[in-house]
N, C-alpha and C positions, 0 to 999 in steps of 0.2 A: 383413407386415414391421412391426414394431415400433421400440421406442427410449426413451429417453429424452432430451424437451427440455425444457431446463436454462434457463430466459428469465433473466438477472439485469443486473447495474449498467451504466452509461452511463460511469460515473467508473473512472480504476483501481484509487482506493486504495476502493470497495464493493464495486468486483467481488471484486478479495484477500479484503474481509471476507469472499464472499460463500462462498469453494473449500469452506471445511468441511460446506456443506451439499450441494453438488456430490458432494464426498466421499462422504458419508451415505450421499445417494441413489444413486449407483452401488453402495455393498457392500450396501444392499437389493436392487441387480437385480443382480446378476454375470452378466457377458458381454451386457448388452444394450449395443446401437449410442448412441454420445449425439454428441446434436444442442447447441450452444451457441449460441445469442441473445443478444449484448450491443452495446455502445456498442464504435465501430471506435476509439476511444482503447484499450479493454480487450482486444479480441479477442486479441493475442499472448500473452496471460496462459492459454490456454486450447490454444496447440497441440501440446502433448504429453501432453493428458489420455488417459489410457491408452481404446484401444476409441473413441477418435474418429473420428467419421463426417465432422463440417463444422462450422467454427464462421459462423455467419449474424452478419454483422457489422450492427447498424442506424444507418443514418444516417437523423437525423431530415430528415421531409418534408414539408410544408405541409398541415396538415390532418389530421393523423396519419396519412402517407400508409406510414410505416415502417413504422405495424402491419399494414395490408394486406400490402404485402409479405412481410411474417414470413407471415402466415396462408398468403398463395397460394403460400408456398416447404414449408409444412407439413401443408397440410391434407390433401393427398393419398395419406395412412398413418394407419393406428391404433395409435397411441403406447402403447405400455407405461405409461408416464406421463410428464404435464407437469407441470414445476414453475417455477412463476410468482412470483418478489420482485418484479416489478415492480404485481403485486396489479393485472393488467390484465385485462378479458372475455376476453382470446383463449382462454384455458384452456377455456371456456366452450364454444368454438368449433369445436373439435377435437375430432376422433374421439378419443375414450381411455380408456383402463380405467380407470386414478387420473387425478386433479386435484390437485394441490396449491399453492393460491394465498396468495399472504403476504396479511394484512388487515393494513391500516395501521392505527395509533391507539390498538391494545388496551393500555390503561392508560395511568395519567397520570402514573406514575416514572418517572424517566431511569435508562436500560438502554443500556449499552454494546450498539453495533450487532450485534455476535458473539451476545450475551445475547438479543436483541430478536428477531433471525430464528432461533436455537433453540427458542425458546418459541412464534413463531409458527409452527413444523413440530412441536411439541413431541416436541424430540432432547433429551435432557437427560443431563450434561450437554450445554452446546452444542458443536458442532463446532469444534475449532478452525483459523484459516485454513492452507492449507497451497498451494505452488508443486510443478507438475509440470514439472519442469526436464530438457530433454535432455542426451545426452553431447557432442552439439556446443558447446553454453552452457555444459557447464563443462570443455571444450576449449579455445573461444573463451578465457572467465576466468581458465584456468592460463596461456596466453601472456599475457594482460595484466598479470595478480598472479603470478608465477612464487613459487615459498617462498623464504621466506630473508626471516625473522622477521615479527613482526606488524603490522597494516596497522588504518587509522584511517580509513574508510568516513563522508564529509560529504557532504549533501544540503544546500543552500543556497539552494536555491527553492520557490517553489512557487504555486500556479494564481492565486491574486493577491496582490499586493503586501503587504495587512496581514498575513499568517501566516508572512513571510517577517523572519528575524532578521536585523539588519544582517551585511552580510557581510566587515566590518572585524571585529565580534565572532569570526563564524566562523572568520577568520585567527589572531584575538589566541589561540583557545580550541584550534584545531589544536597552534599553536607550544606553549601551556602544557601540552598533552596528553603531545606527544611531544620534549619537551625533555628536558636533563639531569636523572636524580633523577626522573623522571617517570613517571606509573602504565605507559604506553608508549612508553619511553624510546627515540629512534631509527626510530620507527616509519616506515612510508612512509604517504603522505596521500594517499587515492583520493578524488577530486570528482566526484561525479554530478551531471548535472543534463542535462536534454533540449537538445538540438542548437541550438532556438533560445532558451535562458536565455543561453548564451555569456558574454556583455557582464555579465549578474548575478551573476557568479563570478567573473571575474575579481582583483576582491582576493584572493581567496582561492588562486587560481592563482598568484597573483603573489609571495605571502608564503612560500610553504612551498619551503621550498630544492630545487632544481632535482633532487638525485642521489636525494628524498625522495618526488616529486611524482608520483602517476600519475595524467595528464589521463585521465577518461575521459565527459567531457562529450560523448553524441549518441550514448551506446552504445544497443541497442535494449533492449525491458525484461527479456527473460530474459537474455542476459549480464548487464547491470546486478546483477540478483538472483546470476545465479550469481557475481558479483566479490563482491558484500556477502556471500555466502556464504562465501568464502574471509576475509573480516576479523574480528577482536577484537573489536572495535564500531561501533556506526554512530549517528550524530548527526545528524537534521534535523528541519526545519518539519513542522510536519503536513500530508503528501503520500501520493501511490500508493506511491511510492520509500519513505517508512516502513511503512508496511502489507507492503511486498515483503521489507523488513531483519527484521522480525517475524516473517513466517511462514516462512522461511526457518531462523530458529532464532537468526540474528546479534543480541547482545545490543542491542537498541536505544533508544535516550533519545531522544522526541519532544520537541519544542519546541513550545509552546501559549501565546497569546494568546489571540485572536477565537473561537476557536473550541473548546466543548468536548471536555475530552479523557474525559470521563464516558462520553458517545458515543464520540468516535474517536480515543482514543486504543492507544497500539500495544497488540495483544492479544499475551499467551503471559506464560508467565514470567520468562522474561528479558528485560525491558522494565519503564522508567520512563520518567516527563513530566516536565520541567521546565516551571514556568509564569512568567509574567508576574506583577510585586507587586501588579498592577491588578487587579481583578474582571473576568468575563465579560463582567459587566452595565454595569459602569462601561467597560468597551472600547465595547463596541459602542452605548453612551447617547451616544459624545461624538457632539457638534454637528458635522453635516455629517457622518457616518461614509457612506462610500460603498465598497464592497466593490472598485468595480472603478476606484478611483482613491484609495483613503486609504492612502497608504505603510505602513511596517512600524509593526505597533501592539505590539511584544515590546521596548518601551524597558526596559522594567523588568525586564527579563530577562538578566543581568550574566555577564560569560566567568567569574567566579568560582562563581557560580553553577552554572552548565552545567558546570564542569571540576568541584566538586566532587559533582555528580548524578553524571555519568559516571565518576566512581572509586567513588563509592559502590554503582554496578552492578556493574562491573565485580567488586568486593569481593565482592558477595552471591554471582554465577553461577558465581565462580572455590569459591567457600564450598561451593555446590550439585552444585562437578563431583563 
């Protein structure tokens, strides 16, 4: 009995990067059974990958006690092949025909992450990411987004506090979006964000007129996707939740401070980044920068700004239908 096991990210928004090579390697085997390994933040992103056998969810354990377990949930078949981004011995480990393990570090350019694990499988082009979305999930997403015109898809958080745009801008930038004369004039405003950001969204719940507003804070992440699915465009921080608005196909405009968008920012073609007037270097130089207590470092990142990126997307993908 065979398969393919697919080891990749911990995070959502790398496992998303990580589907195009998932892809790959399945139309190299068609019809073999595949095994998924990732971080139980990611695992929902993986359950309607077509010919799925089980996604192995890992929670880390003292001592790397997670890879054991991956091993003793695995070792007992001869794998088709394993493929390893997580660039770990297990591949090592296991019975298998192929090996294919990511090596960290080859070369010293900055390579968008899509670009980075292409070249370390050498797929070239790279893959790009993509969601395996059920008809439940976009079941679910037509009751929540029913048609009847188009819809303004905002992510307003994200995993810590500096990458996160204030979210009175988010409000000011919804309202000029979809105001009179506006690129999505009348639009309804869909809020994403995880069940316990709540409290971090708020303004922005609070600003977009009631008949307008579709809460959908604490959706799980294939609804989420399959709603971004159904919008015009989608605007957030750099998160899983944008990696998801990308690969989906939804025009999307990442928002970047602390973090480069050289690496991560959103892949496809229909997608841009707005940045901060600050440098990388000059964010992350200040005095006392702490990741997991320095508020939002996207001051210099202005609702005139963001509203004029987002029309200017909007212009090119409408240019390219």
């Amino acid at each position: 009995m065979g398969g393919l096991l697919f080891i990749t990210a911990t995070r959502i928004g790398d496992a998303v990067l990580s589907t195009g090579i998932l892809g790959r390697f399945m139309a190299d085997l068609p019809g073999v059974p595949v095994t998924v390994a990732c971080g139980l933040p990611a695992a929902p992103l993986f359950q309607h990958v077509p010919g799925l056998e089980r996604v192995h969810p890992m929670v880390k354990r003292r001592g790397g006690g997670h890879w054991f377990e991956l091993w003793r949930a695995t070792v007992g078949r001869r794998w088709d092949a394993v493929v390893d981004l997580r660039g770990s011995a297990l591949a090592w480990l296991l019975p298998a025909r192929r090996r294919h393990v990511r090596v960290r570090g080859l070369g010293s350019d900055i390579r968008h992450r899509v670009v980075e694990l292409g070249q370390s499988f050498r797929f070239q082009p790279p893959p790009a990411p993509r969601l395996w979305l059920g008809a439940g999930d976009r079941a679910r997403a037509a009751a929540l987004l029913p048609d009847g015109g188009p819809i303004l898809a905002v992510g307003p958080t994200a995993n810590w506090p500096g990458k996160e745009w204030d979210p009175h801008r988010f409000a000011a930038m919804a309202q000029a979006m979809t105001g009179p004369g506006s690129e999505l004039a009348g639009a309804r405003v869909a809020v994403l964000a995880d069940g316990r950001e709540r409290d971090r969204v708020l303004p922005v719940l609070a600003a977009v007129p009631r008949d307008r507003l579709v809460d959908l804070v604490g959706q799980d992440l294939l609804t989420a996707a399959a709603c971004i699915e159904r919008a015009r465009l989608f605007v957030g921080n750099d998160t899983g939740l944008m990696h998801l608005a990308a690969a989906v196909g939804t025009p999307t405009l990442g928002l970047f401070g602390p973090t480069d968008d050289r690496i991560y920012g959103p892949w496809g073609p229909a997608t841009a980044v707005a940045r901060t007037t600050e440098s990388l270097a000059d964010l992350l130089g200040r005095p006392g920068f702490d990741p997991r207590t320095t508020g939002s470092m996207l001051d210099g990142l202005t609702v005139d700004a963001v509203a004029a990126a987002a029309t200017d997307l909007l212009a090119r993908t409408r240019a390219a239908a």
